[in-house]
C-alpha positions in Angstrom: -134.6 -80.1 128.1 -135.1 -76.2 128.8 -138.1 -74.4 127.5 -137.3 -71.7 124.2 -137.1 -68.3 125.4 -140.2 -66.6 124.9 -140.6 -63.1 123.2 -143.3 -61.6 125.0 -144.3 -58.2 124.6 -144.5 -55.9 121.3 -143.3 -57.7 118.1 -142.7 -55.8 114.9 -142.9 -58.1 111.8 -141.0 -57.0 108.3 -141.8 -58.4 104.9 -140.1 -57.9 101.9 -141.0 -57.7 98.8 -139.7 -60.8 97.4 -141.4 -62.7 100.0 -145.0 -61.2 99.3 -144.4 -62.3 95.6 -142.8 -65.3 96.1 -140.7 -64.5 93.0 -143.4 -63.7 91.0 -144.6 -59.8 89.5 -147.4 -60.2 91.7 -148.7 -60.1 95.3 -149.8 -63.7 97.1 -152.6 -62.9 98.7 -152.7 -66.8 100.4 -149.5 -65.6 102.0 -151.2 -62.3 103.2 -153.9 -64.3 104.6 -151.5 -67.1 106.6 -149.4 -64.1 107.8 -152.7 -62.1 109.1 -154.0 -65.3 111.1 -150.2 -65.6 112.5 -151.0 -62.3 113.8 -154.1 -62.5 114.6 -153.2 -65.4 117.1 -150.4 -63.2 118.6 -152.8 -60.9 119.2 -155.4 -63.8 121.0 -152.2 -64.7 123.3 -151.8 -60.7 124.4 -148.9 -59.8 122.2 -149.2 -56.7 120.1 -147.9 -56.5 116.6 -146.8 -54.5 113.9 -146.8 -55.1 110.4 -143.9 -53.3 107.9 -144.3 -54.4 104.8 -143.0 -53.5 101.5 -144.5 -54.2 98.1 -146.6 -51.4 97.0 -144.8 -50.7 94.1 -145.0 -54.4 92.8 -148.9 -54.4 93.8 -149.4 -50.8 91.8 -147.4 -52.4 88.6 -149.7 -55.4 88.7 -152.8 -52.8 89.3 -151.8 -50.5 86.2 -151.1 -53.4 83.8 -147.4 -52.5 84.0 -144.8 -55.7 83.1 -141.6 -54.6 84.6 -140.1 -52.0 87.2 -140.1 -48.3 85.7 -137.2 -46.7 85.7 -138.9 -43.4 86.4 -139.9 -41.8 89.2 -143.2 -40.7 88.8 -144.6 -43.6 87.2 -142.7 -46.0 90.3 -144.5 -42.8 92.4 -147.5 -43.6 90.6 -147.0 -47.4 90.9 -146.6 -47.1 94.3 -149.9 -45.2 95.1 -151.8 -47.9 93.3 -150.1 -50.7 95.2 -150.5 -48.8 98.4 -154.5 -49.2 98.6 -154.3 -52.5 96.9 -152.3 -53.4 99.8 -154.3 -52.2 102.3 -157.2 -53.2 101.1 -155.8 -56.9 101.7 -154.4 -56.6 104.9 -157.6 -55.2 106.3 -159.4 -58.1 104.7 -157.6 -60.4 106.0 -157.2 -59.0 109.4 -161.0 -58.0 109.7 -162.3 -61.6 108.8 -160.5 -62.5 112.5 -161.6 -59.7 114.5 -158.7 -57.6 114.3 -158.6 -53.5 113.0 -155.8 -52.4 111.2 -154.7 -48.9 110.5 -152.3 -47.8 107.9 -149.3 -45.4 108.3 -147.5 -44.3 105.9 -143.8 -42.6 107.3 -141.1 -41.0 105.4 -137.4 -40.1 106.5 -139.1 -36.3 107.1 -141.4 -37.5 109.4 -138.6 -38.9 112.0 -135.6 -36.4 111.3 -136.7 -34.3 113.7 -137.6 -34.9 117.2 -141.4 -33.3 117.1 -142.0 -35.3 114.0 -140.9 -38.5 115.9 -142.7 -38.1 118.9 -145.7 -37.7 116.5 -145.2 -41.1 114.6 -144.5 -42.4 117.8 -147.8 -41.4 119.6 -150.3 -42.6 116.4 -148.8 -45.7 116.9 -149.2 -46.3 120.2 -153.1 -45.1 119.9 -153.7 -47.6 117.5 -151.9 -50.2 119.9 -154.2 -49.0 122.6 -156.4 -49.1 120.3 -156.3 -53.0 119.8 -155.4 -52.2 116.1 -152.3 -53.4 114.0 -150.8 -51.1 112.2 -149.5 -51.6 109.2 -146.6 -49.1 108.2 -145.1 -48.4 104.7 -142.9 -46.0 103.4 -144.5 -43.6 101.9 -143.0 -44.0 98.4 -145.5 -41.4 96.7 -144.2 -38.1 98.0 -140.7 -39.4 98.8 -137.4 -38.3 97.5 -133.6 -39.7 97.8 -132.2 -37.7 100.6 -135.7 -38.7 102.5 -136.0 -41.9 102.1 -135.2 -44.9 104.0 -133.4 -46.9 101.4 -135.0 -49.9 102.5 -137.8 -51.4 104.8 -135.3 -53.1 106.9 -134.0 -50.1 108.3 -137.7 -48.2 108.6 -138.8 -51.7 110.5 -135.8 -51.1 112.8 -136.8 -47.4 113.4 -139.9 -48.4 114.1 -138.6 -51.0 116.7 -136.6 -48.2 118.5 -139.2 -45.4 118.5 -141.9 -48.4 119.7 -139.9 -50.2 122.2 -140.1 -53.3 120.6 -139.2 -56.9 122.4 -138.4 -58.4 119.0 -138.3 -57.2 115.3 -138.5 -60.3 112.5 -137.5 -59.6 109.1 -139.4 -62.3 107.0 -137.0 -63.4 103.9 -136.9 -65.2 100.7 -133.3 -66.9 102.4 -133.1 -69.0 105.6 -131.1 -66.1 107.3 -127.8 -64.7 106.9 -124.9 -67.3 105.9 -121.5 -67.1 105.9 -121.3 -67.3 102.0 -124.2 -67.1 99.1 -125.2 -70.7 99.5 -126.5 -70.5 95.7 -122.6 -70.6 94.8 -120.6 -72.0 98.0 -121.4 -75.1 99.0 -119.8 -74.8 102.2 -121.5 -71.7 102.9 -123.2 -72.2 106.7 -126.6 -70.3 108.2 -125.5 -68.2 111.1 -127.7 -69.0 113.8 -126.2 -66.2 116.3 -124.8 -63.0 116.2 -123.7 -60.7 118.9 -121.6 -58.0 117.0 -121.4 -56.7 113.7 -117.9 -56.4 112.5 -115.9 -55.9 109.5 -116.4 -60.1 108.8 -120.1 -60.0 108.9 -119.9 -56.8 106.9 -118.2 -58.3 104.2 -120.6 -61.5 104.5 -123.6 -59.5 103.5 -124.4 -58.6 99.4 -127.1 -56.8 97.7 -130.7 -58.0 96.5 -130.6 -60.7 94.3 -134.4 -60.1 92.8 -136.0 -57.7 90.5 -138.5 -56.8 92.2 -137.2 -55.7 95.8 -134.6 -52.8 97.0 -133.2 -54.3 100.0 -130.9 -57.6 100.6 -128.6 -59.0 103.0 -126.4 -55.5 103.6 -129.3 -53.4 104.0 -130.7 -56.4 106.8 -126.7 -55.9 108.4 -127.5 -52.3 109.0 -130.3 -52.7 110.9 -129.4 -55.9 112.6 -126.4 -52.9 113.9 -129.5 -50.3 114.8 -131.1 -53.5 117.1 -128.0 -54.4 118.6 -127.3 -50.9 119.4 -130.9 -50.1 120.6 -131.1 -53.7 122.8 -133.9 -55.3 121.1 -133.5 -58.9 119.5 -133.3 -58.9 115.9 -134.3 -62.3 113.7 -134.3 -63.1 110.0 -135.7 -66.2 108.6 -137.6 -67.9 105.8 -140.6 -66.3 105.1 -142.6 -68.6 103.9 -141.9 -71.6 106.4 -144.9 -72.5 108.2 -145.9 -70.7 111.0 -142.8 -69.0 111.1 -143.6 -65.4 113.0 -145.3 -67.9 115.7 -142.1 -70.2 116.3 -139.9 -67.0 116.2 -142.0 -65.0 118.8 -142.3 -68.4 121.0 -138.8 -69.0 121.4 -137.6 -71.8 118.2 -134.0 -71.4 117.1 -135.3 -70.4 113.7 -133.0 -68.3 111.0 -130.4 -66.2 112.5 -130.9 -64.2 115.6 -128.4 -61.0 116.5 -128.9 -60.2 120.3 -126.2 -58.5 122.4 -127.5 -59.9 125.9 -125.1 -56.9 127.4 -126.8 -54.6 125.8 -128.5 -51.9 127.7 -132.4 -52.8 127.0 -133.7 -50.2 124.7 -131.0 -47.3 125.2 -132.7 -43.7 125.7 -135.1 -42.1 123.4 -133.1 -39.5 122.4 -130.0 -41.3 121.2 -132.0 -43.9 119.6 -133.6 -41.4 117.7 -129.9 -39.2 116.9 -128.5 -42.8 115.6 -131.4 -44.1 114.0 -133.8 -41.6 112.5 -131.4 -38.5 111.8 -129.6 -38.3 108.8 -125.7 -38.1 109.4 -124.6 -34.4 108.0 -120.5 -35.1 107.7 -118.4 -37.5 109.1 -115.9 -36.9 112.1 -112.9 -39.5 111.5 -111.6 -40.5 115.3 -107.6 -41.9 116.3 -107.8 -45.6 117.8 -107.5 -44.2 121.4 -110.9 -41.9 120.9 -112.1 -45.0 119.0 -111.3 -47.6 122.3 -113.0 -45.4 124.5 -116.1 -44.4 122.6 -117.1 -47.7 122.3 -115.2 -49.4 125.8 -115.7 -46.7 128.0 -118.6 -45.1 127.4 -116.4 -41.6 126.7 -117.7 -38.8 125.5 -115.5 -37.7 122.5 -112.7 -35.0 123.0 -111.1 -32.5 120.7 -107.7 -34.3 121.1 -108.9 -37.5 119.3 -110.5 -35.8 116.3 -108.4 -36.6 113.1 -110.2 -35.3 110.3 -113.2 -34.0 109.2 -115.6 -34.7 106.2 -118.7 -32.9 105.1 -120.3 -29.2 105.9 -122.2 -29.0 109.1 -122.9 -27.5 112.0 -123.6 -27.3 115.8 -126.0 -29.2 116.3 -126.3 -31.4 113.5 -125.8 -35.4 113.6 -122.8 -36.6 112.3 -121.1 -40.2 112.1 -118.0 -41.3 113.9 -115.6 -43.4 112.3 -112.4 -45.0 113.6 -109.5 -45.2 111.1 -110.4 -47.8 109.5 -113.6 -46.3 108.0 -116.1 -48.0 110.2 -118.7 -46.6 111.5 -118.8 -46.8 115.4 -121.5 -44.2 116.5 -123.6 -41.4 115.8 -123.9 -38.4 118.0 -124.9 -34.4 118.0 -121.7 -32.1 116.7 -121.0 -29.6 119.6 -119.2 -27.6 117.4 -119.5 -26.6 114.1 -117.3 -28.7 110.9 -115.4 -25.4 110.2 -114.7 -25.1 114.2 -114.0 -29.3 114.9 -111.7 -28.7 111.9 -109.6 -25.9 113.8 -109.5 -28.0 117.2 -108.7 -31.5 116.0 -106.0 -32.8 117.9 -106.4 -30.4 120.7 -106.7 -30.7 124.5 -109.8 -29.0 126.0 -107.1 -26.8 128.3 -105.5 -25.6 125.0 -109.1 -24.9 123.8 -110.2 -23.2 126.4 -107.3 -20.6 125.9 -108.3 -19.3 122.8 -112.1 -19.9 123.4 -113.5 -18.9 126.3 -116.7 -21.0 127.3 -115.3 -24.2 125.5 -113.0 -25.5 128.2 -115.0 -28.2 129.6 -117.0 -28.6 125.6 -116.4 -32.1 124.1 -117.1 -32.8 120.2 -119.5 -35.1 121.2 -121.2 -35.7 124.6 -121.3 -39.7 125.6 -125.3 -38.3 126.6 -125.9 -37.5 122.6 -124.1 -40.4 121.1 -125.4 -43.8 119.7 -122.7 -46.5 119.7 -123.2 -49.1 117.7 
């Protein structure tokens, strides 16, 4: 029998909301405790660890006496800065009774959209690594507005994996992992235990949250299981609350569902982790099938002449998304021209281009170098 292929090396650790609560209006702090001592023995056997965890909001309600989820945003503001020390209070408990610092971080879309802002995030976390600390990162849902926010945790635990170098990122559920139908209504619904693409299939597999008190759910885990696949690092969700879950995970147990593209260069660069992750896509640049096959084949850059259409106002410079023509999105890379000026050469060779615009004869719309295929 062959040994389970260890993890070793950083490990991020998502929680959701509905796992913290087990159902419930109100935080477990048992389960806080059993998840701090996983980590803490990670830590004993030399593997760092980062915590993302949701919940503040659900932690401030219970704080300020409040029964159900405002529908407002400065009392879920205020909810959420109540919840936010509550939280951290418990997590350095819990983590300080076994030896182990934490430090909070608190990150919103702002802090990542641009590359200074990244690097920052980036180098406070990996002092507090040094450091011997965990960190335990939240959104930071008190100052944060739609067109800044993440969404979800799932996609600011991926981020997080990509800007750290992460060997693994777990997503800790309230379902097994992801099936091939909602096993509450199909009976013949099956647990996927491996992916190694995300199509249009497992796309239409996925649904929303099923609970009332998180924000996430099996789509919003789909689009970051597509960040990791992109960015090289392993992605698994399970079962929250089976025992000693993060532990069997890390050590190698066939546990949930795992997406891993072993092909899949180990990490990417820094740069186009950060355009495809962490930048918010300004318009949309809709591709033929050829430009389409060799974006994500070939490793092209992509050329005037494949450019169909183009959606949104932006302009050189800006991140933009890619789509083939049937709507999916199949990378993310920096604009080289503006959307006025990728409107007038769609369709065009670079020759042509060059005639009538001198400088732009060897320009593609998007350079292979600033592009993040997923």
């Amino acid at each position: 029998m062959s040994m389970p292929e260890q993890f070793e090396g950083l490990v991020v650790v998502k929680i959701g909301t509905s796992t913290l609560t087990n159902g419930t209006q109100t935080i477990d702090e048992a389960y806080i405790a059993n998840l701090c001592e996983q980590v803490a023995t990670l830590k004993d056997e030399g593997r760092p660890v980062v915590i993302v965890t949701s919940g503040a909001a659900a932690a401030g309600r219970e704080r300020l006496g409040i029964a159900k989820r405002p529908n407002d945003i400065p009392t879920l503001q205020a909810c959420a800065a109540a919840g936010q020390a509550h939280l951290t209070e418990l997590y350095a408990k819990e983590l300080a009774a076994r030896g182990v610092a934490c430090g909070q971080v608190l990150l919103t879309r702002r802090d990542v959209v641009d590359r200074e802002g990244y690097l920052n995030a980036r180098n406070t976390l990996m002092r507090l690594l040094d450091l011997g600390a965990v960190p335990v990162v939240n959104e930071n849902d008190t100052v944060s507005v739609s067109e800044f926010a993440f969404g979800d945790n799932d996609m600011l635990g991926a981020i997080v994996s990509a800007l750290l170098g992460a060997s693994l990122y777990v997503i800790l559920s309230d379902v097994e992992g992801m099936y091939t139908a909602n096993p509450n209504t199909d009976s013949s619904a099956r647990l996927l235990k491996d992916v190694s693409s995300i199509d249009r299939t497992i796309r239409a597999m996925a649904g929303g949250t099923s609970t009332s008190v998180g924000t996430g759910g099996m789509a919003s885990k789909v689009r970051a299981a597509r960040a990791m696949l992109a960015a090289g690092i392993p992605m698994v969700i399970c079962q929250g609350r089976r025992t000693n879950v993060v532990l069997d995970v890390v050590r190698g147990e066939k546990v949930g569902t795992r997406f891993h593209n072993e092909g899949a260069p180990l990490h990417g660069t820094g740069r186009k982790l950060w355009i495809g992750l962490a930048e918010m896509p300004q318009g949309v640049v809709h591709v033929d099938a050829g430009a389409a096959r060799a974006i994500v084949h070939e490793g092209a850059s992509l050329l005037p002449v494949g450019v169909r259409s183009v959606a949104g106002t932006f302009g050189e410079g800006d991140v933009v998304s890619v789509e083939d023509p049937s709507g999916s999105e199949i990378a993310r890379g920096v604009a080289r021209y503006s959307s006025a000026d990728m409107d007038r050469i769609r369709g065009l060779k670079l020759e042509i281009v060059g005639r009538f615009w001198e400088g732009k004869e060897d320009q593609p719309a998007i350079h292979r170098d600033e592009m993040l295929v997923f």
